[in-house]
C-alpha positions, 0 to 999 in steps of 0.5 A: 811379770811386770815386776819381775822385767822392771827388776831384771832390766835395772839389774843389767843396767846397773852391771853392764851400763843402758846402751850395751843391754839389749831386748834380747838380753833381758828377755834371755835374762828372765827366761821368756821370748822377746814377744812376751817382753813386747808385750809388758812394754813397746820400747827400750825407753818405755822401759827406762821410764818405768824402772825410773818410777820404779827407782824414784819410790823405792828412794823415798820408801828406803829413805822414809825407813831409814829416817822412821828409825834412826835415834837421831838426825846424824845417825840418819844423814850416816845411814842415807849416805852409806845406802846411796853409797852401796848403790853406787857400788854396784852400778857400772860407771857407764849406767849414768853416762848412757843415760845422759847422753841417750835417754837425755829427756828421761834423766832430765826428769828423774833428776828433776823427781831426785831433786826434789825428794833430796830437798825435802828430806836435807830440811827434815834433817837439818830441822830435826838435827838443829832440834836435838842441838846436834846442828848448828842453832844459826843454819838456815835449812832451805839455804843449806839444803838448796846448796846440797842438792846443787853440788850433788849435781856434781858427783856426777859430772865430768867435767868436775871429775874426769871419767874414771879418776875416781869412782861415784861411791868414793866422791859421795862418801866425802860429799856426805861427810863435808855436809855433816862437818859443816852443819855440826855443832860441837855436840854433833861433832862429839856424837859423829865421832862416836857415830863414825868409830861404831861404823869402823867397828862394824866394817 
């Protein structure tokens, strides 16, 4: 049951945003009393911290797959990319805002935890990237992956992009492909073309 609460909650809260999605409606949602619900978790908050946990080791194991299975370090940024992008996709513009400004010490960590999974796995990428020729031979990996972690930031910031003047999908999708021309050799640059006229096809 627990399971089924912390799914069904991250759902709403990615549809209609944190602060609209009330008790009451997650446990309409899952069918059960509001006393069952109370009885997995005391709180909204409570609740938020556990789908955070939740989210945060679903990253790492989705990540971990993709990198276990992609041929080689472009392959893998492309694919990370299109999987947060397709997450983006389905989350109200809401869900961010209402967890900043209402679960503020809550998205502080999560954020915290987020920074450090994507620094580790932007040095893995960029070593076995530099490792294959695909990356600049001169790069260095701790430099590049700080000065990622420190835009992703932005994506989400309003004071960089005005609420609404254009979707978090559509920023992210351009930040992961200002990211890879930068840090590509010319080797790299052949084999993103490639890389990027498959997904074209694909699509």
């Amino acid at each position: 049951m627990k399971q089924d609460i912390i799914k069904a909650s991250f759902e709403l809260f990615m549809r209609y945003g944190i602060k609209s999605v009330t008790m009451d409606d997650i446990a309409r949602e899952l069918g059960i009393s509001k006393k069952t619900l109370y009885q997995y978790v005391s709180n909204k908050a409570e609740l938020i911290e556990q789908i955070f946990h939740a989210h945060v080791s679903e990253e790492k194991c989705m990540t971990e797959e993709i990198r276990s299975t992609s041929s080689d370090a472009l392959e893998e940024m492309l694919r990370i990319g299109r999987y947060v992008v397709e997450k983006l996709r389905s989350m109200s513009p809401t869900t961010v805002y209402d967890l900043r400004k209402y679960y503020g010490t809550i998205w502080k960590r999560m954020e915290s935890q987020m920074k450090q999974h994507v620094y580790g796995v932007i040095i893995d990428n960029i070593e076995r990237g530099m490792r294959q020729g695909i990356y600049r031979s001169e790069l260095n990996p701790e430099i590049i992956a700080r000065l990622y972690v420190g835009k992703s930031v932005l994506v989400a910031d309003e004071e960089v992009f005005e609420s609404g003047e254009y979707d978090l999908a559509t920023i992210h999708q351009e930040y992961i492909r200002y990211h890879i021309h930068g840090i590509a050799s010319e080797k790299g640059r052949q084999l993103l073309a490639k890389h990027l006229a498959a997904e074209e096809q694909e699509q």
